[in-house]
VOGU-3710 file (C-alpha; in Angstrom, 3 decimals, decimal comma):
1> xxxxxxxxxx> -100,449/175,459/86,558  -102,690/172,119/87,565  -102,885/169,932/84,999  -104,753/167,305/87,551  -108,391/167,388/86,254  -107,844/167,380/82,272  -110,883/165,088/80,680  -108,337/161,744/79,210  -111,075/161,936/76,197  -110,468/165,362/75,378
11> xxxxxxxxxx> -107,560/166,472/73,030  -104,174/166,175/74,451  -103,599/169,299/73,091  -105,489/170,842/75,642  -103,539/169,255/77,941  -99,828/170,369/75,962  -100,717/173,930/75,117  -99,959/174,082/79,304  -96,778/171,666/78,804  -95,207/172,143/75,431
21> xxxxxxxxxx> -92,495/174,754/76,564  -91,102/173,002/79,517  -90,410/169,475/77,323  -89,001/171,358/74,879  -86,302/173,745/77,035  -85,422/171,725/80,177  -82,182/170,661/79,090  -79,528/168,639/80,271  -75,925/169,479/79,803  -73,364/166,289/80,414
31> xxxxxxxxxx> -69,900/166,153/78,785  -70,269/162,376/78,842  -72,734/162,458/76,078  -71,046/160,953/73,247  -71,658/157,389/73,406  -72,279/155,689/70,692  -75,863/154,289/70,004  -76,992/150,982/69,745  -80,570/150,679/69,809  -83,056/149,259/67,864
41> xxxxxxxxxx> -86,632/150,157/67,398  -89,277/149,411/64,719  -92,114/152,133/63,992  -95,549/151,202/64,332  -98,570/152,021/62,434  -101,861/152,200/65,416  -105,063/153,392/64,184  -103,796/156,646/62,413  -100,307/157,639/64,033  -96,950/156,641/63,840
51> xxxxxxxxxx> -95,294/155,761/67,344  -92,115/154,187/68,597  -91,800/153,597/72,725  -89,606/152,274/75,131  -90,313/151,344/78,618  -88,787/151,627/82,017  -88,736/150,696/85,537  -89,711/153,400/87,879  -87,000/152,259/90,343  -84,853/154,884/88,013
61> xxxxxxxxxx> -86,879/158,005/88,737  -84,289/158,976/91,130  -81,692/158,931/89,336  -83,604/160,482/86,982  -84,396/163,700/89,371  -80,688/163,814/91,264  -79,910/164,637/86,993  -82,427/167,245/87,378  -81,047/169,017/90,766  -77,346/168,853/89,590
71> xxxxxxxxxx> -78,637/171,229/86,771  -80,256/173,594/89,593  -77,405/173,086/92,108  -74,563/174,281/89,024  -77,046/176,976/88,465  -77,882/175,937/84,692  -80,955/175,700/84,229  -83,069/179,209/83,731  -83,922/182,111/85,965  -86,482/183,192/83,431
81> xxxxxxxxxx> -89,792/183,535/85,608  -91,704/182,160/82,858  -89,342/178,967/82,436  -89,035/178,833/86,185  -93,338/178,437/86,410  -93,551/175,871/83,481  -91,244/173,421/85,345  -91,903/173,998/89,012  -93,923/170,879/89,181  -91,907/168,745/87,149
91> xxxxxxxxxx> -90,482/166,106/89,304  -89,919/162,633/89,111  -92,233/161,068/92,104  -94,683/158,542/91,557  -98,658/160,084/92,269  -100,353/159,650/95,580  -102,970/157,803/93,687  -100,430/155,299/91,897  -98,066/154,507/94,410  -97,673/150,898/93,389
101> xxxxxxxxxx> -97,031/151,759/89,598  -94,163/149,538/88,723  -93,321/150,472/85,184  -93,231/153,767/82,859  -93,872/153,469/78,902  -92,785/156,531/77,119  -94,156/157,205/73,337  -93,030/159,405/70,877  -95,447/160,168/68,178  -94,499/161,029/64,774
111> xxxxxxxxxx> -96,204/164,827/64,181  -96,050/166,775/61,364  -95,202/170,318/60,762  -98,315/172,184/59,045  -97,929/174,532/56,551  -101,105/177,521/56,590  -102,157/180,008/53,980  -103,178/183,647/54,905  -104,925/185,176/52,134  -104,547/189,210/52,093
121> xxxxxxxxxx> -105,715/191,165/49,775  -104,365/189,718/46,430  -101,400/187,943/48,080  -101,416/185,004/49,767  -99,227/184,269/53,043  -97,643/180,793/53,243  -97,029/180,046/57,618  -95,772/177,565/59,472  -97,198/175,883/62,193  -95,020/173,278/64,205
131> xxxxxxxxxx> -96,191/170,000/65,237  -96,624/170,749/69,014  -99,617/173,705/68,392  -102,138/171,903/66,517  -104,914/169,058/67,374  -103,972/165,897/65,242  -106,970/163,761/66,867  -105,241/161,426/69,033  -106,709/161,197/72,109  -105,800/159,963/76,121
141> xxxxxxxxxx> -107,996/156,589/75,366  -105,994/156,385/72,005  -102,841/156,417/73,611  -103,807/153,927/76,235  -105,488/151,490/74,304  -101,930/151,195/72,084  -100,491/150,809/75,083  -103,102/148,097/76,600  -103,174/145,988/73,480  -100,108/146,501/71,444
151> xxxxxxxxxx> -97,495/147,291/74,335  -98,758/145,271/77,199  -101,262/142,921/75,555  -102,956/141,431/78,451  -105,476/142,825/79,999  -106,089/144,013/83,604  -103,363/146,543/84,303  -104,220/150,032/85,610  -102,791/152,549/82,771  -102,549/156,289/83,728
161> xxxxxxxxxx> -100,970/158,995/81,825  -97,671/161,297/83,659  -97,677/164,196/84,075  -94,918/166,578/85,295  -92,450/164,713/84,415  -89,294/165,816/82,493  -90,626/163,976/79,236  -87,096/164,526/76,990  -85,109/163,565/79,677  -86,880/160,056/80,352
171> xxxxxxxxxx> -87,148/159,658/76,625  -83,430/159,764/76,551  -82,474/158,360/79,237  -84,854/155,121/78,102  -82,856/155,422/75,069  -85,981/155,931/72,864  -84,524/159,411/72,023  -81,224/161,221/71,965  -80,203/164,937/72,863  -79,473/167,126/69,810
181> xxxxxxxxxx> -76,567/169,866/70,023  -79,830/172,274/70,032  -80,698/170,465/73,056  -84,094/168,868/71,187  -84,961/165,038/71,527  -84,730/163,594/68,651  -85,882/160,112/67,625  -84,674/157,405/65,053  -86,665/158,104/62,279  -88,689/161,331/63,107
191> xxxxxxxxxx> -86,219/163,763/63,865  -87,046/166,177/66,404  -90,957/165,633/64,735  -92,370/164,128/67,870  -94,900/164,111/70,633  -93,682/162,955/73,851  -95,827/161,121/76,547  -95,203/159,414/79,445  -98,254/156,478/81,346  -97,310/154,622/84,531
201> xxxxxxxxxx> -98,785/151,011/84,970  -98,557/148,450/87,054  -97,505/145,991/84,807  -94,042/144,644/85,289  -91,941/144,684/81,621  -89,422/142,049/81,272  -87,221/144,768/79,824  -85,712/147,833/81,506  -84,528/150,448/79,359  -81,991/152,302/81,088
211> xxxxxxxxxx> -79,201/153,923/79,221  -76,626/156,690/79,616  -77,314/160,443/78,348  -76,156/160,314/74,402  -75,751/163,137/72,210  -76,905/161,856/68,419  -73,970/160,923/67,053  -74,671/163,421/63,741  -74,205/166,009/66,550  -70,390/165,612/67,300
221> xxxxxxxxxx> -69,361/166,817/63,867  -72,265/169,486/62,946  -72,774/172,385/64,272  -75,370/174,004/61,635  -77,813/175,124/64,461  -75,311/176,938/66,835  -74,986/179,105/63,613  -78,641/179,174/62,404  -79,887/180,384/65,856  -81,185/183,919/65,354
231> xxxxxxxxxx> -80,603/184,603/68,896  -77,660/182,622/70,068  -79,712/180,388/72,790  -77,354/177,202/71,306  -73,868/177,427/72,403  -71,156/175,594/71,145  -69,698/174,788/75,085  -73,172/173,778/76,435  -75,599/171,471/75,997  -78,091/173,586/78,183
241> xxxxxxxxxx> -79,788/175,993/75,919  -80,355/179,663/76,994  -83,971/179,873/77,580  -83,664/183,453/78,374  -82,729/183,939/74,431  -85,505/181,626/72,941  -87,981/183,196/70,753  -90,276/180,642/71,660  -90,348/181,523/75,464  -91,905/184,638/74,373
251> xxxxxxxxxx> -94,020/184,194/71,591  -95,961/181,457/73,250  -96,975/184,026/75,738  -99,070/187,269/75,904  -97,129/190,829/75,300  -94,580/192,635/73,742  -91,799/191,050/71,807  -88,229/192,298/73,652  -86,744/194,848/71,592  -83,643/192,137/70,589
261> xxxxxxxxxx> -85,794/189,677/69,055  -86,253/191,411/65,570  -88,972/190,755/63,280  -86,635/188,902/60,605  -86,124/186,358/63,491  -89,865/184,947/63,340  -90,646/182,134/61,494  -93,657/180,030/62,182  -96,670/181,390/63,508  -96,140/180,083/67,633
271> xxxxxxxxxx> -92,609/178,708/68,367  -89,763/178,671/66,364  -88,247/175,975/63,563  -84,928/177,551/62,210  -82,666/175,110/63,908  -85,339/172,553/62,887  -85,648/173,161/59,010  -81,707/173,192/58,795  -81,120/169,909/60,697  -79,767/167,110/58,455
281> xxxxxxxxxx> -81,582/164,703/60,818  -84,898/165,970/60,239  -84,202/166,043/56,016  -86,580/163,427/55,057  -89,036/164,296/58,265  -89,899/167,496/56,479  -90,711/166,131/53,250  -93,939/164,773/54,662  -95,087/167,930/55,785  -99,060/168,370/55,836
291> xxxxxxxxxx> -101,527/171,753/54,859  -104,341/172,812/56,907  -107,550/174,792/55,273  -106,533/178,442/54,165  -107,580/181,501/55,685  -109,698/183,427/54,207  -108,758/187,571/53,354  -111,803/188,383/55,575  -110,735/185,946/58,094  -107,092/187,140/58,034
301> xxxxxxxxxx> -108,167/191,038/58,580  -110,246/190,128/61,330  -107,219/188,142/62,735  -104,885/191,457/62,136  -107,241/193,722/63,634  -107,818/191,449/66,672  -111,676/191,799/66,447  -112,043/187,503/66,647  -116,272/187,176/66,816  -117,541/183,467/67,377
311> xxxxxxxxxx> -118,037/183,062/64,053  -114,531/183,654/63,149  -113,292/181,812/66,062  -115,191/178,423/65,282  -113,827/178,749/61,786  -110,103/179,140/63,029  -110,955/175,732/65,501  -111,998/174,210/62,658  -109,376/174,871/59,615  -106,193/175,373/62,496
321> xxxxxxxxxx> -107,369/172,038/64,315  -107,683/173,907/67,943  -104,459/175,752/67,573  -105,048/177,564/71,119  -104,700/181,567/70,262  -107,385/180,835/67,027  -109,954/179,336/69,655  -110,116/182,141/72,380  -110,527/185,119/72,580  -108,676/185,943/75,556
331> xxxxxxxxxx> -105,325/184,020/73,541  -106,396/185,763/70,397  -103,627/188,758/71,071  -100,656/186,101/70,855  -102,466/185,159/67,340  -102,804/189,057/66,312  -99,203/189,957/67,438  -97,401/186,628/65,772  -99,425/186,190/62,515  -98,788/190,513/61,932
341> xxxxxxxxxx> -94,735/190,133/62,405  -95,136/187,079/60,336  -96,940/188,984/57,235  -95,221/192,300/57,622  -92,222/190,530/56,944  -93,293/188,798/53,886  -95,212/191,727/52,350  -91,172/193,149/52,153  -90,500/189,857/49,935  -93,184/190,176/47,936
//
């Protein structure tokens, strides 16, 4: 998977739709995470998006990966071939090209989950879409001008975005984030409702966020998503999910469902948001939930049948903001397989 030669003006979600499932499952599992927190942050409003960000010396990074390859030396993170080819370039190195970077700045940006109506027939099918698979506008040069003007605010310092780095990891370990008992990052204000990124620079921060691995402190008394999980992937010993159980490990991905996850168990059209919706943390998050443009019953047939034409598949870009399987045909098949468990289970409802 080489990310190297995304365009920074295009859509970063051109760039996550390769990199959401690997900052959402590598997971950490320390029994020393139940410190108690003590940071501060203030939101900020830039342009259209919400963002909170913390920033860090690089001199950390290997501390940073020696966390990482005491997971693979106790044998706990994944043998899942899929999970094992998201993260196999994930390390924290500085690039060839940005050797003198001095500082990191990691941003978490406040993304809504997206609620979708499939019309059928004369019924109409209300889906879920979680933050991570749709476009929301912000771009590379969006990010980087926030980070030019609001973060850095002097001008001449080389800004480049990170990539393969273990984004929920270095947002906790910064301290803008903490781990969730469902192994999730979730931030002060947002819940587990975030976009993570990661730029180097060469500008030197007075500050250097460096903190211990925390659990939120919600976490030590709740355990509402070890018992929500359809599949058991949380345990109640380990902080390290299973990614071999994870529905979204598969449904991300082309072919058949495995014959354990049953249909019942789906419920957003790419991913999965039971732990999510049940999370007191993420209570008020939800309540600003957004809709996209409804599907059309001729849309939704074509969809079902898996006959996308370009017509069809402009019209998806359009109302589903570039969720991936709507805009190609050769990812329409996750779309056809995902959005048909989705509406054969709610025609039983209906």
């Amino acid at each position: 998977m080489d990310l190297s030669n995304f365009d920074s003006k295009q859509s970063r979600r051109d760039f996550l739709k390769n990199s959401i499932f690997f900052a959402a499952l590598c997971n950490l599992d320390y029994r020393r995470l139940f410190a108690q927190s003590d940071s501060k942050k203030s939101m900020h409003l830039a342009t259209n998006f919400v963002y909170k960000y913390k920033t860090m010396s690089v001199n950390h990074f290997g501390t940073m990966q020696e966390d990482i390859d005491k997971l693979k030396r106790d044998d706990k993170l994944s043998w899942n071939r899929t999970f094992k080819g998201y993260i196999k370039k994930m390390k924290f190195e500085l690039p060839d090209d940005f050797s003198k970077a001095k500082s990191v700045v990691i941003l978490a940006v406040f993304t809504k989950l997206m609620y979708v109506n499939f019309h059928l027939g004369e019924h109409s099918f209300e889906v879920m879409i979680p933050p991570q698979y749709y476009d929301d506008g912000i771009t590379w040069d969006d990010l980087t001008q926030v980070i030019r003007e609001k973060i850095i605010g002097q001008p001449g310092y080389r800004i480049e975005k990170a990539e393969h780095l273990h984004l929920k990891l270095l947002a906790v370990r910064s301290g803008l984030g903490y781990y969730g008992r469902n192994n999730l990052c979730f931030v002060e204000g947002m819940g587990t409702f975030v976009t993570l990124y990661a730029f180097y620079t060469d500008f030197q921060f007075e500050v250097d966020n460096w903190k211990e691995i925390e659990l939120l402190n919600e976490c030590k008394k709740c355990s509402i998503c070890y018992g929500i999980c359809p599949t058991n992937c949380i345990t109640r010993e380990n902080f390290v999910i299973d990614v071999g159980k994870c529905i979204t490990l598969y449904n991300e991905v082309k072919g058949k469902f495995p014959i354990w996850i049953r249909p019942r168990m789906h419920d957003a059209l790419m991913g999965c948001m039971k732990c999510q919706l049940r999370c007191p943390e993420n209570e008020k998050v939800l309540n600003w939930a957004d809709r996209l443009e409804d599907i059309t019953a001729e849309e939704t047939e074509k969809i079902l049948a898996g006959t996308p034409d370009d017509h069809l598949l402009q019209s998806l870009t359009h109302k589903l903001r570039n969720f991936y399987p709507g805009s190609s045909a050769q990812d329409f098949p996750i779309f056809t397989r995902n959005l048909s468990v989705l509406i054969s289970q709610k025609y039983k409802d209906v």
